[in-house]
N, C-alpha and C positions, 0 to 999 in steps of 0.2 A: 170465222166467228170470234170477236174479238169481246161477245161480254162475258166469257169463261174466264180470260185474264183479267180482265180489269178487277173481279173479286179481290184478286192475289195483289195486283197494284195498289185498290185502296188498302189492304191492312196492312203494307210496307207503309203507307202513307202515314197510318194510323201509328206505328210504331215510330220512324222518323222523325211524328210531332211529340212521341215521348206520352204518348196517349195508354200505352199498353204498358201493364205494370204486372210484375208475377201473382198470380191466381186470378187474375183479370180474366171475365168471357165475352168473350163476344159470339154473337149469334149472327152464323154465313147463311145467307137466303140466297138460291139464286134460283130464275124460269128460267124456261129454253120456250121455245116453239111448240103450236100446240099446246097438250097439258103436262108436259116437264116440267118440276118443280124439283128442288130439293134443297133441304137445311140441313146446317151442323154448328152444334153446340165447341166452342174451342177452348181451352184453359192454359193462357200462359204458362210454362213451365220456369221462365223468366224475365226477369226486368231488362230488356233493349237498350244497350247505349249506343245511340243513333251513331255517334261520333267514331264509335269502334268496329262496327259492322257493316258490311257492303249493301247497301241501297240502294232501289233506283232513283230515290228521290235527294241522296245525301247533299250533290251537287246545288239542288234548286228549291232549299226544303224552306228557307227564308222568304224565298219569295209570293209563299202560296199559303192561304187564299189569300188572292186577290180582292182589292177594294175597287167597289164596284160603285162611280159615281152614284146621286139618285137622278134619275133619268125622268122625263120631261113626260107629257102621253102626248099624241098625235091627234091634232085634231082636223 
């Protein structure tokens, strides 16, 4: 079950892009299966310097998002 982690990998993302600042919240939502649900309310205790801290995204944080031509329809 890989959409338990990816929560964890976007708010590394989110901090990486220098998104998350001390007293910043963010609100984690995530489902499971069936009717699993659950959220939590989180409050930065500090400001992230991407450049100093181990990420998974420290490596490849320039290159994402992506630009994404505009694309044609099919006719």
């Amino acid at each position: 079950n890989t959409s338990s982690s990816s929560l964890w990998y976007e708010l590394a993302y989110s901090e990486a892009k220098g998104r998350i600042r001390k007293g910043d919240r963010t609100w984690q939502i995530a489902f499971g299966s069936g009717f699993k649900c659950n959220s939590a309310v989180w409050r930065a205790l500090r400001t992230i310097n991407p450049s100093c801290e181990k990420n998974p995204w420290i490596q490849s944080i320039d290159q994402f998002p992506v630009d994404v031509p505009r694309v044609s329809t099919i006719r």
